[in-house]
C-alpha positions as CSV (number, residue, x, y, z in Angstrom):
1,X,97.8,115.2,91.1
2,X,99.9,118.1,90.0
3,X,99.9,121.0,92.6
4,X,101.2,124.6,93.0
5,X,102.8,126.2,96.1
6,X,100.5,125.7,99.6
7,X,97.2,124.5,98.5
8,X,93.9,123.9,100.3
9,X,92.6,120.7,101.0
10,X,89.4,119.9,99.5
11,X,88.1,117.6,102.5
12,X,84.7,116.8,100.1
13,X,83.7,113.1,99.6
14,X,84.3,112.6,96.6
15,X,81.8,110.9,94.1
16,X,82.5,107.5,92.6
17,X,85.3,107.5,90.8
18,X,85.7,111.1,90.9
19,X,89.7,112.3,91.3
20,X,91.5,115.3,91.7
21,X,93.7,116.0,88.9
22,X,94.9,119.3,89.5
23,X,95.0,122.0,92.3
24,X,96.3,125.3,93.2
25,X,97.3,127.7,95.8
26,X,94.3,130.3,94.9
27,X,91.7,127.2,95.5
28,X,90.7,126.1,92.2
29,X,90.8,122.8,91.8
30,X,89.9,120.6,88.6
31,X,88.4,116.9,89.1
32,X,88.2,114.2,86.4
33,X,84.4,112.9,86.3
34,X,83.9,109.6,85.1
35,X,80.6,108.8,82.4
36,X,77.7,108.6,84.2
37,X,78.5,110.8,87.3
38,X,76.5,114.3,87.9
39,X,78.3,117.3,87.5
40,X,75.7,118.5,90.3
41,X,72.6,116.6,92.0
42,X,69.4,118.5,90.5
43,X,66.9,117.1,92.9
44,X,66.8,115.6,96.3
45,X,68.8,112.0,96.6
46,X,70.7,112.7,93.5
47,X,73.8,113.4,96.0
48,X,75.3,109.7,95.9
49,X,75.5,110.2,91.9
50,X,77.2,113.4,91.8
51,X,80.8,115.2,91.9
52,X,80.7,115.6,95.6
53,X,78.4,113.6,97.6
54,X,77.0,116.7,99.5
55,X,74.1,119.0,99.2
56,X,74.4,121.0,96.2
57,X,72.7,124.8,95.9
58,X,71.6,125.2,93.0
59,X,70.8,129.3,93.2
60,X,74.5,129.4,94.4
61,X,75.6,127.2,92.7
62,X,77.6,125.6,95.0
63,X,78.6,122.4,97.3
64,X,78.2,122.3,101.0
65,X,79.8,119.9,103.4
66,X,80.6,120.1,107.1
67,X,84.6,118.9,107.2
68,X,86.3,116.7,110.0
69,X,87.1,119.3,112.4
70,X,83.3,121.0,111.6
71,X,84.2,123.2,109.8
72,X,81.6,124.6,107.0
73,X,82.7,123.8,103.9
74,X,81.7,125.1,100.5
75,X,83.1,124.7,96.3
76,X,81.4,126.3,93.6
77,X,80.9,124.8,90.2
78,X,82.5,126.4,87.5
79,X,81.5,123.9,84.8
80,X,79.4,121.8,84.1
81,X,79.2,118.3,81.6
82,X,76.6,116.2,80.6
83,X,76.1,113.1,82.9
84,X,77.3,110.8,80.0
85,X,80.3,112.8,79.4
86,X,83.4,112.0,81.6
87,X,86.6,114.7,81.8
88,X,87.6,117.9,83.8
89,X,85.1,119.3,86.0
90,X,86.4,123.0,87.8
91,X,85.5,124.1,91.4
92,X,86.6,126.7,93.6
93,X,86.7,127.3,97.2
94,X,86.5,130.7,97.0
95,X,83.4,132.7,96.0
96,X,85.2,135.4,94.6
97,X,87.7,133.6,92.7
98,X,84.6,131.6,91.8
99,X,82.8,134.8,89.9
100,X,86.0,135.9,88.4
101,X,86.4,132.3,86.3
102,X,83.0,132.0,85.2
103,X,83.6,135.3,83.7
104,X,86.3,134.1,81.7
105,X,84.1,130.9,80.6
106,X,81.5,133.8,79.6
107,X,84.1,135.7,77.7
108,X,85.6,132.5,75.8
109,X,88.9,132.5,77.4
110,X,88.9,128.8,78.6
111,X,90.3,126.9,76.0
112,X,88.7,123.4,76.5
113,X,89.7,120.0,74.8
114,X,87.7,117.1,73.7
115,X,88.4,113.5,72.6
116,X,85.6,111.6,70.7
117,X,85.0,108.4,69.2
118,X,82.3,108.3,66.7
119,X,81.3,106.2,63.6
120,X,83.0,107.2,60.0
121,X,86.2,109.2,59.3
122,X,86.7,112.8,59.0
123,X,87.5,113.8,54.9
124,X,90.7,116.1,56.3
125,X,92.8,115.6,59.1
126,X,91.7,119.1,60.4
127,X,88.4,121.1,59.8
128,X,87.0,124.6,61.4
129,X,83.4,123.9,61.4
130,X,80.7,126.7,61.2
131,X,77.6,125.7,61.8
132,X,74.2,128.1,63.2
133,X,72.5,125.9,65.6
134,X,68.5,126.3,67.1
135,X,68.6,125.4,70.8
136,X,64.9,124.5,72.3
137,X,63.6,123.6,75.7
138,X,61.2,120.3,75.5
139,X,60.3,119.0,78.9
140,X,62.7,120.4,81.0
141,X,65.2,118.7,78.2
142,X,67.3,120.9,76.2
143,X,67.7,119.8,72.2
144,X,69.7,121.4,69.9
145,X,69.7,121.1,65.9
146,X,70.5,122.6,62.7
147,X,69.5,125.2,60.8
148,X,69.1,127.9,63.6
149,X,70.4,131.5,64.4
150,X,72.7,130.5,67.3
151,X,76.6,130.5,66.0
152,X,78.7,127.6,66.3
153,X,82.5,127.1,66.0
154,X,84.4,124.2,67.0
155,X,88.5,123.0,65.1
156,X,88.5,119.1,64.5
157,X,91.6,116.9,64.5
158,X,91.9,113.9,63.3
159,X,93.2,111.3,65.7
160,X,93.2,107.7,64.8
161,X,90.8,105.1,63.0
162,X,90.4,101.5,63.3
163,X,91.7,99.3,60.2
164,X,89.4,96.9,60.4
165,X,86.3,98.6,61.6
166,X,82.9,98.4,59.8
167,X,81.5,101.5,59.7
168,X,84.6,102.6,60.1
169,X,85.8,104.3,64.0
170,X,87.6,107.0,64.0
171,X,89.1,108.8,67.7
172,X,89.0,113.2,66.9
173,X,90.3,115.6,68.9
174,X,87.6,118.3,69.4
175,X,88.3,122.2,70.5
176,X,85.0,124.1,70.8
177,X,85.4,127.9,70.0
178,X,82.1,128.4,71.2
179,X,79.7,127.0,74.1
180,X,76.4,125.9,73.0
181,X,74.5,123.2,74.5
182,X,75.4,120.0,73.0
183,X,77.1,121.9,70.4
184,X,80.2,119.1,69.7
185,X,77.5,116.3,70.1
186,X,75.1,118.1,67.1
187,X,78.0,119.5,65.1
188,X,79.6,115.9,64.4
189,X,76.1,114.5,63.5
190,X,75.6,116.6,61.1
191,X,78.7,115.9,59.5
192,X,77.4,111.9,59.5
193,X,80.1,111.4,62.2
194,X,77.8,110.6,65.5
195,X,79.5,110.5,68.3
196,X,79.4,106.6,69.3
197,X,76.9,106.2,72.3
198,X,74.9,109.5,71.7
199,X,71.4,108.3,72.2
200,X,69.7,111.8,71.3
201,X,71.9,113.0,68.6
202,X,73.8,109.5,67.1
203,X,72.4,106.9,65.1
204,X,70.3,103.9,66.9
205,X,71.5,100.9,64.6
206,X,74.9,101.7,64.7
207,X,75.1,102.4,68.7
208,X,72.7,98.9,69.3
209,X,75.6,97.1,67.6
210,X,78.1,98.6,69.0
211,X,76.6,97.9,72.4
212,X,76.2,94.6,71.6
213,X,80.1,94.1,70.4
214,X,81.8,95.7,73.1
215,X,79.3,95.7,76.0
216,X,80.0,99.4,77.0
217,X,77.0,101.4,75.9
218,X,78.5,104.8,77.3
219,X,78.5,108.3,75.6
220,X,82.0,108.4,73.9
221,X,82.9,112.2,74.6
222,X,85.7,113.0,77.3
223,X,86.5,116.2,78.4
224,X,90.5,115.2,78.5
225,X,92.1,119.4,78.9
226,X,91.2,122.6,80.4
227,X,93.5,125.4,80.4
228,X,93.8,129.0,80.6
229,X,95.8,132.1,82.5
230,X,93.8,134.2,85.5
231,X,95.0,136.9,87.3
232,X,94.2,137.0,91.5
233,X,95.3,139.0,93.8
234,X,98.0,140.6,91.9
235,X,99.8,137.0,91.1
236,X,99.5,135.6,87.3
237,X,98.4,132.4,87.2
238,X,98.4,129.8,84.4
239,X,96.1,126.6,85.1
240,X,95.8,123.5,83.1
241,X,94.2,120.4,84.3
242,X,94.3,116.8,82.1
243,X,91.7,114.2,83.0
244,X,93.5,110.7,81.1
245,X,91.7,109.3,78.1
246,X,89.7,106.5,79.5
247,X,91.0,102.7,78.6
248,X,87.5,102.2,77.0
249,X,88.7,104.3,74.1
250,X,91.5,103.0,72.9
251,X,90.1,98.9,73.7
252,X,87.4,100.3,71.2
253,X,89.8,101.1,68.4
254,X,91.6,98.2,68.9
255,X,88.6,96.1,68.3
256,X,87.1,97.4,65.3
């Protein structure tokens, strides 16, 4: 864990498999979530599953915990991911310090890095795409397709494909520009490059077999870099947090 000057010690239980991957002295702290974790518990008895195993606020968005020496403890989200999508999760102990980084989410100065492995192969090494997404409510269950009003921006990089893969796999670096929900998910879809494991957006056949190959039936997006500069309290301060690609990844190229 990389960590700056005196920093706070975040005394949480941690969720399973859930790290700390970077800290700092101002109390911001970045965790690496594995697939299959919640970024937050959204009903009673969800706790065990998520980030922190503690009671979670939703209206305030925050954890609560009572430490070793009972003390009251609290960490407020500052990001959330999908429960199938492992990588860098933010919290801070301060509430203040808490507002002013959400803000800079808000104003799109969070640069945030993805890795995922999806069926085909990209026709360039780099693309910018555009797309205008519609985002609907169905359930209590947000889906988002194409064809809408919203705009969406994210800069593909090609990473790596499999030699011997059929479909082809092909590991892409992805750097949303904007933040709609499932946004990276839709975008590759509708570039016939499903993200491998995306039960809503991806292709069924392609995922059973998958599945069926490798055993791992996970959603193959990983939130792998967060960075970005704050100022508090009259310091500068410039943050970035890394959560390792996981092994599954790579064993997938490898097979084909």
């Amino acid at each position: 864990m990389n960590r700056s000057d005196a920093v706070p010690e975040l005394d949480a239980p941690l969720g399973k498999g859930v790290e700390i991957v970077t800290a700092d002295a101002s109390g911001l702290y970045a965790l690496a979530k594995p697939a299959g974790v919640l970024s937050h518990p959204n009903k009673s008895g969800e706790e065990p599953r998520s980030l922190l195993n503690t009671p979670y606020t939703l209206t305030g968005e925050c954890y609560g915990w009572t430490s070793a020496d009972g003390t009251e403890r609290r960490a407020w989200l500052l990001n959330r991911l999908d429960s199938g999508t492992s990588g860098v999760v933010l919290l801070a102990t301060d509430e203040a310090l808490a507002r002013h980084i959400r803000a800079l989410f808000k104003t799109k100065r969070i640069q945030k890095t993805y890795a995922a492995l999806v069926f085909g192969r990209p026709v360039t090494r780099r693309e910018v795409w555009h797309d205008r997404l519609a985002v609907q409510k169905q359930g209590g269950r947000i889906r988002t397709g194409g064809q809408g009003n919203i705009p969406a921006e994210s800069i593909m990089q090609w990473v790596d494909s499999a030699r011997q893969a059929t479909p082809p796999l092909s590991l892409i670096q992805l750097e949303p520009r904007t933040g709609r929900s499932h946004q990276l998910r839709v975008q590759a879809a509708l570039r016939h490059l499903p993200i491998v494991g995306d039960a809503t957006y991806g292709d069924f056949r392609l995922n059973r077999d998958f599945a069926k190959r490798s055993g791992d039936k996970r959603l193959f997006l990983h939130s792998f870099r967060t960075r970005f500069d704050y100022e508090w309290r009259g310091r500068r301060h410039r943050f970035q947090a890394e959560a390792p690609l996981p092994e599954s990844f790579a064993q997938a190229l490898q097979r084909g």
